[in-house]
N, C-alpha and C positions, 0 to 999 in steps of 0.2 A: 504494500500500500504506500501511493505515497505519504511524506509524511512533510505537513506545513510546519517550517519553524516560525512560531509568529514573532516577529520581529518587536520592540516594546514600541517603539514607530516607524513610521516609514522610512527604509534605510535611505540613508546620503550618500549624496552622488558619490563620497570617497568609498563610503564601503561595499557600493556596488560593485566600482571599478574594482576593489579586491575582491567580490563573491564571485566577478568575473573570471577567477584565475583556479579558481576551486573546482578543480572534475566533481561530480554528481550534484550540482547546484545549478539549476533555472531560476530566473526570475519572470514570472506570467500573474497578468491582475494585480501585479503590486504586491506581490507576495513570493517570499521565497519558496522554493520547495527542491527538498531532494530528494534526488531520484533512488529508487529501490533499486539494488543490484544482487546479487547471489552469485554464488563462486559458479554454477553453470550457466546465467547467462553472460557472467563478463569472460568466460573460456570459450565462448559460443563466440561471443562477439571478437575474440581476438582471432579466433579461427577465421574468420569472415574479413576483417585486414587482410591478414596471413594470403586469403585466396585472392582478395582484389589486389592487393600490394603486388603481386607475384605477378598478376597480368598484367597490371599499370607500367609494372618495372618495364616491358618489353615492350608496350605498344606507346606508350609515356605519352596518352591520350587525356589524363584526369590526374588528380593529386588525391590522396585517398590519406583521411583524419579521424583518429579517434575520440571517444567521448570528452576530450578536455577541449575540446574546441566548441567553442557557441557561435551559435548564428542569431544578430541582434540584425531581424530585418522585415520587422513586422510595422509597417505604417499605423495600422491602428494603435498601439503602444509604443514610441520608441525605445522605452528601456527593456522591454521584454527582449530576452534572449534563452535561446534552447539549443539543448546539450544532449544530439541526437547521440546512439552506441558509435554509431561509423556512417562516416557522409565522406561524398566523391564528390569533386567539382573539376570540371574540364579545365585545362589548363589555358584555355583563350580564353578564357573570364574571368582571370585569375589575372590575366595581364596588364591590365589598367587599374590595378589596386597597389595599393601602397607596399612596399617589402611584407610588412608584416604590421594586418592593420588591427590584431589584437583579437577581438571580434570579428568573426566573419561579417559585412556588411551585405551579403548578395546570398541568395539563397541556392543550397545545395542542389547537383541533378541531381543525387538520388541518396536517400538517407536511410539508416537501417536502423531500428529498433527491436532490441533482443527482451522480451519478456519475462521477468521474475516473476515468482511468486508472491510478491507484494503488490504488485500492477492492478489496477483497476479498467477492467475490458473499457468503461466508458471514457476515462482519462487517459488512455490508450487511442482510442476512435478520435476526440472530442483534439488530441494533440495530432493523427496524419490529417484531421481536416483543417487544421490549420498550416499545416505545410501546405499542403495541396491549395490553400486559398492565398498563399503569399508567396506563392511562382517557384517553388520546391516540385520535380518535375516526376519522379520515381520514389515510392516508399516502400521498405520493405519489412513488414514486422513478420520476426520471426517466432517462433515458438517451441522452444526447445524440448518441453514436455511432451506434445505430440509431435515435435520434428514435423513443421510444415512453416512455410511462410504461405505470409499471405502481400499479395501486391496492389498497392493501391497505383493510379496514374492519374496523372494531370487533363485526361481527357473524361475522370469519373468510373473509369473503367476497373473491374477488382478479379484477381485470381488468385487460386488456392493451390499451391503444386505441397506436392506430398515428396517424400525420400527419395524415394525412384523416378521422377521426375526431374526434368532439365530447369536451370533456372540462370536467364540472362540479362546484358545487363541492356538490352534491348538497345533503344535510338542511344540510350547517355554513354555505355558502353560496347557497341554491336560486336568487340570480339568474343566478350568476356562470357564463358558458360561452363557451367560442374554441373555436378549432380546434386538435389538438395543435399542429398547425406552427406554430403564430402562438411558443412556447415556443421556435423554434429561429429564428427571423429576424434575420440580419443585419442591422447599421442599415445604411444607402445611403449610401456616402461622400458628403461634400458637394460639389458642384460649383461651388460660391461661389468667383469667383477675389479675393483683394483685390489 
């Protein structure tokens, strides 16, 4: 579940700028909140780097970020910013931005959300629709316990692939494709004795 820190007032601009530097902290509605994690979905979600980072490496199409990076790019609120598990932004949009502008300012092509056990289905929904309403173009919440994602897209459009299913990274990445399971793969302990 998420869990509201209620703050004793409305934070200032300075402590924002440092809540902005904290992995598992959002600020949405004027309210802090941090995000629920569990050791399988942040294993899930490093797995799913691990897979994009490996294509990106070779086709050096997108830059691919994990959860300590926020996207403050919501017109309706300017100080909201959200602190997807793993988000890819192509590398030509990335060009007319500052070295390093702290905050993402431009919204991700495609952002992944890995589900804990603490997650609330509707503050799940209620967060890819506002990606999807603020030019965020690919969402992918995954879900570790049944091993499926589900895909939302910028045209409304939603699919359910299951394990045994392909899963790409379409228009934002047209090379990029595994297999869902390849997202839930335990590594193999080492057998190395010293």
């Amino acid at each position: 579940m998420t869990q509201l820190i209620p703050p004793p007032s409305p934070p200032s601009e300075e402590e924002l700028l440092q809540l902005q530097h904290e992995a598992g902290i959002e600020f949405v509605n004027g309210q802090i909140l941090e995000k629920p994690v569990s050791k399988e979905s942040s294993r899930v979600a490093a797995q799913i780097i691990f897979l994009l980072q490996s294509h990106v490496r070779i086709a050096g199409r997108a830059e691919i970020y994990d959860c300590s990076l926020g996207y403050q790019c919501f017109p309706e609120e300017p100080a909201r910013f959200r602190k997807p598990d793993v988000s890819a932004v192509l590398v030509e949009r990335l060009k007319p931005l500052e070295p390093d502008p702290g905050l993402m300012p431009i919204p991700a092509d495609l952002v992944v959300e890995v589900i804990s056990p603490g997650d609330k289905a509707d503050e799940v929904a209620e967060k890819v629709e506002e990606y999807l309403a603020n030019g965020f173009k690919l969402v992918w919440v995954v879900h570790p316990n049944t091993r499926t994602v589900v895909i939302h897209r910028d045209d409304g459009s939603i699919a359910k692939l299951h394990q045994k299913d392909q899963i790409t990274g379409e228009s934002v990445l047209p090379d990029f494709n595994c297999n869902v399971a390849e997202f839930f793969i335990h590594p193999q302990p080492s057998t190395t004795s010293f």
